[in-house]
Backbone as CSV, one residue per row, in Angstrom:
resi,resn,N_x,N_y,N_z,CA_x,CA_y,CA_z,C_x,C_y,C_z
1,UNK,-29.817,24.839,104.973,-29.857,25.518,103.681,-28.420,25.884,103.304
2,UNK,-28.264,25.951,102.096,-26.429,25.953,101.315,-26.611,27.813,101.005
3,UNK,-25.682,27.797,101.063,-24.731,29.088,101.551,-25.486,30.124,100.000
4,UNK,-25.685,28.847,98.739,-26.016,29.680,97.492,-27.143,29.472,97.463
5,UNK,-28.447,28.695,98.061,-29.511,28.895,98.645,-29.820,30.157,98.624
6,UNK,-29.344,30.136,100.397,-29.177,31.443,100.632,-28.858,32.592,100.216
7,UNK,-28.151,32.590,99.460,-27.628,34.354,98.489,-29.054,34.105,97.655
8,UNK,-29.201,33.131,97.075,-30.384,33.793,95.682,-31.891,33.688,96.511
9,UNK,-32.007,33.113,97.737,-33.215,33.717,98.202,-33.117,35.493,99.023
10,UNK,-31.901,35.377,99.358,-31.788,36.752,99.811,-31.675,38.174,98.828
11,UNK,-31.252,37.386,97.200,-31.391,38.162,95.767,-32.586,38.594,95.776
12,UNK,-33.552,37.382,95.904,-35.218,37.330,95.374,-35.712,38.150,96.297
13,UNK,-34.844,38.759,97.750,-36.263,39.477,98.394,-35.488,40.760,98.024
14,UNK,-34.387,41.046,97.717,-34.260,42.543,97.453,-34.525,42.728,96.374
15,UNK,-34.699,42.054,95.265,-35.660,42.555,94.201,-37.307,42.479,94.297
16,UNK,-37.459,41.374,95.047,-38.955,41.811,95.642,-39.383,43.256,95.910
17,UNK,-38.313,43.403,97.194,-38.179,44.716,97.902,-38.738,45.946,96.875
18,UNK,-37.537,45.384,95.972,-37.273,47.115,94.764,-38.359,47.365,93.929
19,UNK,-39.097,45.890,93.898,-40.535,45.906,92.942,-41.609,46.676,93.488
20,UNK,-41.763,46.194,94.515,-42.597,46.712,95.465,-42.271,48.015,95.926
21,UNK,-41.505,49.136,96.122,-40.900,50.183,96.360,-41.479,50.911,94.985
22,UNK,-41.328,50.141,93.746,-41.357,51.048,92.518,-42.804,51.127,92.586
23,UNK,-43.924,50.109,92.841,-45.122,50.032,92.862,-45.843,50.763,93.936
24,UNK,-45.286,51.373,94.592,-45.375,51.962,96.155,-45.804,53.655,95.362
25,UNK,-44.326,53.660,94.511,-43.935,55.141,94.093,-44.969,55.078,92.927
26,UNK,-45.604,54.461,92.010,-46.625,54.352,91.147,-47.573,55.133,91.721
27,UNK,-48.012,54.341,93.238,-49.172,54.844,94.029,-49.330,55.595,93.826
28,UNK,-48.386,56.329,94.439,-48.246,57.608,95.393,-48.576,58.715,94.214
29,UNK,-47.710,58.448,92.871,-48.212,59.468,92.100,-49.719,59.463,91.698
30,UNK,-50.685,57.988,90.908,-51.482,58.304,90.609,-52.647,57.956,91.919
31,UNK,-52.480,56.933,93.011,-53.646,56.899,93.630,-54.450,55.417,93.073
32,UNK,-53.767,54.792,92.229,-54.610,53.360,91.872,-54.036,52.560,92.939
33,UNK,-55.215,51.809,93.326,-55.050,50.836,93.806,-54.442,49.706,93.493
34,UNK,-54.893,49.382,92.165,-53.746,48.466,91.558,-52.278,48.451,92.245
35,UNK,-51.756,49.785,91.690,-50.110,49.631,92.432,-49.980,49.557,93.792
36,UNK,-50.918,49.720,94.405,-50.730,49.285,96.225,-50.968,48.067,96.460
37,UNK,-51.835,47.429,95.761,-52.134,45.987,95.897,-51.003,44.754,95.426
38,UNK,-50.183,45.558,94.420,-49.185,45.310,93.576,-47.844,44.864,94.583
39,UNK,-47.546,46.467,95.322,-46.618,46.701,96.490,-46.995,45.732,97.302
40,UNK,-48.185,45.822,97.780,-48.183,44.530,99.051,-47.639,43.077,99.149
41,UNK,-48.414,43.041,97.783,-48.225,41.589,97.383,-46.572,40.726,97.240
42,UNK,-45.987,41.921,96.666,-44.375,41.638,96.202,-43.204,41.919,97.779
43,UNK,-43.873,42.843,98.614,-43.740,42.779,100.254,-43.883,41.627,101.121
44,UNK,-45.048,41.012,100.815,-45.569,39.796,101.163,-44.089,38.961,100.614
45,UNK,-44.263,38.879,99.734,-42.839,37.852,98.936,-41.752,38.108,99.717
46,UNK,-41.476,39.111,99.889,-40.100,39.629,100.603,-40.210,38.890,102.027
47,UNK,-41.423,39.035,102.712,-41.000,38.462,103.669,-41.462,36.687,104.037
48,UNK,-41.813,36.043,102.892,-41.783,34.795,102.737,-40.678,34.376,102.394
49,UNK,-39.654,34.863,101.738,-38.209,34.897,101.295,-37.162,34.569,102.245
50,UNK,-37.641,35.899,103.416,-37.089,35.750,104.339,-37.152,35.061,105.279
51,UNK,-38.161,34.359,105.248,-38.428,33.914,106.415,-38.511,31.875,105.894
52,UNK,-38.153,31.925,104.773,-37.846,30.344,104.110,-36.181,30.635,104.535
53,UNK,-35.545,31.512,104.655,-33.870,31.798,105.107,-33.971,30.810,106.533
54,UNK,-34.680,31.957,107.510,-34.591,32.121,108.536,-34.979,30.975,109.202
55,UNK,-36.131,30.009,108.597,-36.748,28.782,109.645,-36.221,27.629,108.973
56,UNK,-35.423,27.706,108.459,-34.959,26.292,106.734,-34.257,25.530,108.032
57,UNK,-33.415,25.902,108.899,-32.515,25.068,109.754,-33.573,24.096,110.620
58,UNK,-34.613,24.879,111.542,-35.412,24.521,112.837,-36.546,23.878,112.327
59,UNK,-37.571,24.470,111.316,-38.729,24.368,111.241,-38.843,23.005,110.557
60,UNK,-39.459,21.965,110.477,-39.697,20.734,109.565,-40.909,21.324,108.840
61,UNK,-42.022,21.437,109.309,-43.316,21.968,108.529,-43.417,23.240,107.580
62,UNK,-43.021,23.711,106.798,-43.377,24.950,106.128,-44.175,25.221,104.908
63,UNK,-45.168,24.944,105.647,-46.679,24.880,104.492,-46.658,26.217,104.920
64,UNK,-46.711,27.171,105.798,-47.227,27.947,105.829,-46.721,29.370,105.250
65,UNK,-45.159,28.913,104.815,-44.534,29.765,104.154,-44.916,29.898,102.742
66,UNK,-45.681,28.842,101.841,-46.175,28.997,101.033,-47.565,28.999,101.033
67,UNK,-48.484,28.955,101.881,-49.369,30.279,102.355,-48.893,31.515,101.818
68,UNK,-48.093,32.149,102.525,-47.485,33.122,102.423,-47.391,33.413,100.688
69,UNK,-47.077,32.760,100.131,-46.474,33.401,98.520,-48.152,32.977,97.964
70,UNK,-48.963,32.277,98.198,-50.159,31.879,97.816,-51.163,33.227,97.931
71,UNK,-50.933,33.823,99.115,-51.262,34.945,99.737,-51.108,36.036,99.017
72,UNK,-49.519,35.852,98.647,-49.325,37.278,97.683,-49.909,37.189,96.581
73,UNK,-50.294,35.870,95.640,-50.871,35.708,94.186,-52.264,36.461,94.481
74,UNK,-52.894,35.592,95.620,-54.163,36.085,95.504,-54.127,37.736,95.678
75,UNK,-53.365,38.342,96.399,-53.501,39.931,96.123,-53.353,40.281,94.466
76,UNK,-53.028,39.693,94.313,-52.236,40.438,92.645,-53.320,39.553,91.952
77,UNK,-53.758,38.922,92.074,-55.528,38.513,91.714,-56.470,39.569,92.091
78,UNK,-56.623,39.674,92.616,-57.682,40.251,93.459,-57.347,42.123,92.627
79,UNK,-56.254,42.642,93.049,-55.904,43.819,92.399,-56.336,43.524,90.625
80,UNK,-56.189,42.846,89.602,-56.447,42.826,88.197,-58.026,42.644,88.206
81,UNK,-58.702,41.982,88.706,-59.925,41.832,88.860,-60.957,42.771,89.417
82,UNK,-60.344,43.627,90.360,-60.799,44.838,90.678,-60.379,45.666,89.962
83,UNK,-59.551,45.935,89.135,-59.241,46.840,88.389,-59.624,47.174,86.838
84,UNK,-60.172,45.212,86.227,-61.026,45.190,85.270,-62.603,45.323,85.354
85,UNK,-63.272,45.485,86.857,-64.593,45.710,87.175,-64.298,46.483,87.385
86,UNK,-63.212,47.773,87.947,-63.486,49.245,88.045,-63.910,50.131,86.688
87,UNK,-63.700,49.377,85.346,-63.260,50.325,83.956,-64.780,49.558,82.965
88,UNK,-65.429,48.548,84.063,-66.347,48.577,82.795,-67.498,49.107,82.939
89,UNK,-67.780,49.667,84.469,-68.661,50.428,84.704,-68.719,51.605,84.050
């Protein structure tokens, strides 16, 4: 992996990071699930980010790193969908 690879995947997880931190602090004030599901998901990213850094040299196979970001959609699915069946009851 090239050196500027590397900087803008290592960009993408500290703004991951900061997304997820702000969605953390959402929580915490009101208690929706939404923003925890939110946080996870963008956490999840962070460490698919990191870890496309970390195995790019050794690994040949990395399906499973996009697992990983597939993983995070479906949370942030899963959070809007639960959150539009929580409000029509």
């Amino acid at each position: 992996m090239s050196l500027v690879a590397a900087f803008v995947a290592g960009a993408l997880a500290a703004g991951y990071l900061v997304i997820g931190l702000f969605f953390a602090r959402f929580y915490k004030r009101t208690r929706d699930r939404l923003f925890l599901m939110f946080a996870i998901a963008f956490w999840v990213l962070v460490v698919q980010r990191i870890a496309t850094v970390l195995t790019a040299e050794w690994i040949e196979d990395t399906t499973w790193l996009y697992g990983l970001r597939l993983l995070a959609f479906v949370i942030i699915l899963v959070a809007i969908i639960d959150k539009n069946r929580a409000t029509e009851g």
